[in-house]
N, C-alpha and C positions, 0 to 999 in steps of 0.2 A: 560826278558831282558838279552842279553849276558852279560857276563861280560869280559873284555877282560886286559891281563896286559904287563906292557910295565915295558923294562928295562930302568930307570932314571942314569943318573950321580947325584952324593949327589951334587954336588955343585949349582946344578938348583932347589933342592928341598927345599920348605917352609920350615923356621925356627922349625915350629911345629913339621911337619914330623920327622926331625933328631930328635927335642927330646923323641920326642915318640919313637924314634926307640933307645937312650939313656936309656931311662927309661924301656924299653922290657930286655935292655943287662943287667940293673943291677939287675935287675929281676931273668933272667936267671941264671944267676953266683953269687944271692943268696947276692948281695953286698948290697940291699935291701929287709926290713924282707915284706911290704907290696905296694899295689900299690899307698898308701896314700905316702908312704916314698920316693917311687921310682919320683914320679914327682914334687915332696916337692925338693931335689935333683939335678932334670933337669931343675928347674924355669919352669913348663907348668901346665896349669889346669888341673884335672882329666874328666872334660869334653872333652878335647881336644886328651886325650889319649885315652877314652872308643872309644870318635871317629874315631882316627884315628890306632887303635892296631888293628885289625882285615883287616888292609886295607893297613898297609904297612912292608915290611919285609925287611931286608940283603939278598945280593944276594945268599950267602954262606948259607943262612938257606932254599931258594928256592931251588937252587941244590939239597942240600941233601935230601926233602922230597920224601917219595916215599912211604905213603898208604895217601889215599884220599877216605872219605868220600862223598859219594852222595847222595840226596835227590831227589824222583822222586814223581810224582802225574799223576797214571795211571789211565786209563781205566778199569774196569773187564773183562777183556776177558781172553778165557780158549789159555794159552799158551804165556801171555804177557811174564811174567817173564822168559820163557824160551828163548823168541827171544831176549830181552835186556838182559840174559846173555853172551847169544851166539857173540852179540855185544861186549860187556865186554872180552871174552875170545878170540876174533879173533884182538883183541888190543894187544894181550901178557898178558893183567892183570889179576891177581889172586883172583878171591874175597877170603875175609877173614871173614866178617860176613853180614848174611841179615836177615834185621829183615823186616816183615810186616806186615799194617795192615787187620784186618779186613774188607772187602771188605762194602763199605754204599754205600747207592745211586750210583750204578754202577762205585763207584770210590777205589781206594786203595793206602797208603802209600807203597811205601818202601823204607829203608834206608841203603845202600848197603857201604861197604869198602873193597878198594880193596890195592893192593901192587902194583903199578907201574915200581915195580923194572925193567920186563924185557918189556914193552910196547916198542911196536914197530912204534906208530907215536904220534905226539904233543896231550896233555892234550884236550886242545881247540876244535881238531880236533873230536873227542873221543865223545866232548860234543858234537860239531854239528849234530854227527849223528845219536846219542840217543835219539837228542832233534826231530830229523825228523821220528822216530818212529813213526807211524801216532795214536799208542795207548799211548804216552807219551804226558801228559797236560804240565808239568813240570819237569825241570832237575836245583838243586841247589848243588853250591857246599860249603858242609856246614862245616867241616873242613880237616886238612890234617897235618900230621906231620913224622917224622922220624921213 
């Protein structure tokens, strides 16, 4: 399943969301020592944040990121990884580390980060056509930061 993200105005978004995304800032800047404190804090359950922390950001924190971690679930074939870098590098991106696995039942992990810094078309885009790789089962993105 894609996953696809949309820019929100705060004012249409669920009470929870803001505070989850309260409770990430005080986090961040250290104004809370743990996540138990951080939404003790924002009035939200720690349910509600595990939930929604991984799923909503500031725009200002989207912008800025620029390495992103992938998750892929290949086929065995001799020369996959060479064509889905070749994908990766004709994007403008950099990989910075690839780990993989052992190849089992004709299938293999790998776990790929790259630096988006100088990418030359949308995130999104990048994924649709890794995911069209006819030796890629799977393309997740599994995290991304500054």
């Amino acid at each position: 399943m894609d996953k696809k993200f949309y820019l929100v105005r705060e004012d249409v978004l669920p009470e929870a969301m803001k505070k989850v995304l309260e409770a990430k800032e005080l986090l961040e800047r250290k104004k809370a020592t743990s996540i138990a404190d951080a939404v003790q804090m924002v009035d939200v359950s720690r349910s509600v944040f595990y939930k929604y922390r991984d799923a909503v950001f500031p725009f200002h924190a989207i912008v800025k990121e620029s390495i992103i971690t992938l998750f892929f679930h290949l086929e065995d074939r001799s020369g996959t990884l060479s064509k889905l870098l070749s994908v990766v590098a004709a994007a403008g991106c950099n990989v910075l580390t690839i780990h993989q696995t052992i190849p089992l039942q004709g299938r293999a992990n790998v776990t790929l980060t790259i630096s988006t810094n100088d990418m030359n078309e949308e995130i999104e885009d990048l994924l649709t056509k890794l995911r069209h790789l006819e030796f890629v089962e799977k393309v997740e993105v599994v995290g991304s930061g500054a």
